[in-house]
N, C-alpha and C positions, 0 to 999 in steps of 0.2 A: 480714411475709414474711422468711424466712432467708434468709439469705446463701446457702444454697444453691439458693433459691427462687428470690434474685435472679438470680446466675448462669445459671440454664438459664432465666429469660426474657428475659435481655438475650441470650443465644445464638440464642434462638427469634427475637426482632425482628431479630437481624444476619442469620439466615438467610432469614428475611424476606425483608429487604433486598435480599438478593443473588440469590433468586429474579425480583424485582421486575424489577430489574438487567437479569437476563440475558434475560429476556422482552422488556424495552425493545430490548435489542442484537440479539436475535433478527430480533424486529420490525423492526426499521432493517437488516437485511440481507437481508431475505426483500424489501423495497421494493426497492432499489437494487440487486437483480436483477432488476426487474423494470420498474423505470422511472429515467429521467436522473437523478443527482443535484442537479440544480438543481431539480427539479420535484417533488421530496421537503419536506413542513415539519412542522413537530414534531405539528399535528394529524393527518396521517397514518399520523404513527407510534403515537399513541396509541390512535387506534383498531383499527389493526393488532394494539397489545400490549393490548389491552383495559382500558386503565387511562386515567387524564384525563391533560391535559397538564400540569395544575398536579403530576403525580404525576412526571411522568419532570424536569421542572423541580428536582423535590429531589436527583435525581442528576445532571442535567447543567443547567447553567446556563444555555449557548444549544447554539443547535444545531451550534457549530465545535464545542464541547465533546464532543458525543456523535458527529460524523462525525469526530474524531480518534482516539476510543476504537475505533469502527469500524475503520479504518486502521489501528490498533496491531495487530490479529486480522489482517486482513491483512496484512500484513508478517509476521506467525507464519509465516503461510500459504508467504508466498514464502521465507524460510528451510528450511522445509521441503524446496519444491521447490529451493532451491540444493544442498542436503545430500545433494538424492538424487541428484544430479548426479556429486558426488564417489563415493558408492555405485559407479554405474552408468557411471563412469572415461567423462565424456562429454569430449568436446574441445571448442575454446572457439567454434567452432563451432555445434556442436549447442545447446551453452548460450545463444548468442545467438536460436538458434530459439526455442526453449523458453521462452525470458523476452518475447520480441516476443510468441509466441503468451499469454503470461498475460498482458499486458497489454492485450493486444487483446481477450481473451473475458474482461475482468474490468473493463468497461467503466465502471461506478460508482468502483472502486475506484481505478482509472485517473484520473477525472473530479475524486475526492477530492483525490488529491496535487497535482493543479497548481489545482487552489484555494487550498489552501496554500498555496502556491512562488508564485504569482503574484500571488491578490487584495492590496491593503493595507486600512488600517484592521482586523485581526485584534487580537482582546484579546488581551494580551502573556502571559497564563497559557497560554492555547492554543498561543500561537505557543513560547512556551517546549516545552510537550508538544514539538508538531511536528516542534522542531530536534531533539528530545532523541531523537525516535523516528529520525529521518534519521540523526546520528550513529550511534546502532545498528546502522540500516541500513548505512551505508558502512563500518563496523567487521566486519561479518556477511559481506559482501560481499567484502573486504581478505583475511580466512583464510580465504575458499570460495575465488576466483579464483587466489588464489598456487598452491593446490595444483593447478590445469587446467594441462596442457601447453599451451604459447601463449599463456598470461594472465604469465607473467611475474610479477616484484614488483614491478614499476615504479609507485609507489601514483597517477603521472597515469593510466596505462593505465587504471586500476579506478579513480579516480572519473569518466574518461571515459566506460566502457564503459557505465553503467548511464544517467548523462547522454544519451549518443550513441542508445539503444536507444531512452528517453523521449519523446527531439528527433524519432525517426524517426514513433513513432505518433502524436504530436500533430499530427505533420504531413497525414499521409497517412491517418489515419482515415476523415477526412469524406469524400476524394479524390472530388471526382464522376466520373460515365461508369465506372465500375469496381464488379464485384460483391465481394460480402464478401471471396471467396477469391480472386479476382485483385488485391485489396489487400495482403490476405495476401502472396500470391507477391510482389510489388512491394516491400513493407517487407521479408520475408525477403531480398530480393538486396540493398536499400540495405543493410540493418542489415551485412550478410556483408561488403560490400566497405568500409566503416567500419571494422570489427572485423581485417578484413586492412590497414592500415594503421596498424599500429600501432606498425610501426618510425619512418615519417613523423610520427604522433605525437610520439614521444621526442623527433624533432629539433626540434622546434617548440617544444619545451620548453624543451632546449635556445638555441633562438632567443628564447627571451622575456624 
């Protein structure tokens, strides 16, 4: 075989690969829209992506593995939707709606990050990923938020703000006696009157 034989078939197994890949990831997002992230395990997804699980095993090692890589797409996701925020000249306001609302109708994705943040025993590569994607995220977050009217540069405000919006939906998701949208409405006023305190914030900063 020539060299240039070699080449365009070691191209063809990397492309391969990355088909493989993205079927897996597919797979694992089309599930956890559809069902809990805890109720998701690598057999499910293999059948979903029509391949074994010995197969998605070569690409992700366990399954924090591949619901991190999941998480990084998402976090795209919400960059996007902060960007267009700035577009769409929203105030910090409306941005606290918008972000309550994705995290509520994004309910695996949601379920992912405080797995992270909270389980322990996480392999330290993963957990490595994790922080590296969180750093991003609060870096992403720091030049979206400076430029909103009412977010300020004060860098406690913005790592409160996304903290404060987190704390609201973890809280009150499950909320019983209340339907989907009068949860909604509920976290919409906490998250507002949070977000309007954020001069109190600074003092407390201050104070510490």
């Amino acid at each position: 075989m020539s060299d240039t034989e070699k080449s365009t078939f070691m191209k063809l197994r990397e492309d391969e690969r990355e088909v493989r890949k993205a079927l897996i990831m597919d797979a694992t997002k089309t599930l956890y829209e559809k069902k809990a992230f805890h109720e998701i395990g690598m057999r499910d997804i293999a059948k979903k992506a029509g391949v074994s699980a010995a197969t998605i095993y070569r690409y992700f090692p366990s399954r924090d593995d591949l619901f991190v890589e999941a998480l990084i797409q998402d976090i795209n996701n919400i960059e996007m939707l902060l960007s267009k925020s700035i577009e769409e000249k929203m105030t910090i306001e409306e941005l606290t709606i918008v972000t309550i609302d994705y995290l509520l109708d994004n309910e695996s994705m949601f379920q992912m990050m405080c797995h992270f943040m909270v389980k322990g025993g996480i392999n330290t590569r993963v957990l490595n990923k994790f922080n590296a994607v969180l750093l991003h995220f609060n870096e992403m977050v720091n030049k979206i938020l400076i430029k909103i009217p009412g977010a300020g540069e004060d860098p406690f405000f913005i790592h409160a703000f996304f903290a404060s919006l987190s704390g609201v939906v973890m809280t009150f998701r499950n909320f019983p006696g209340l339907t989907l949208e009068d949860k909604r409405k509920l976290m919409h006023k906490l998250a507002l009157s949070i977000i309007n305190q954020g001069d109190k914030l600074s003092t407390f900063k201050g104070n510490d």
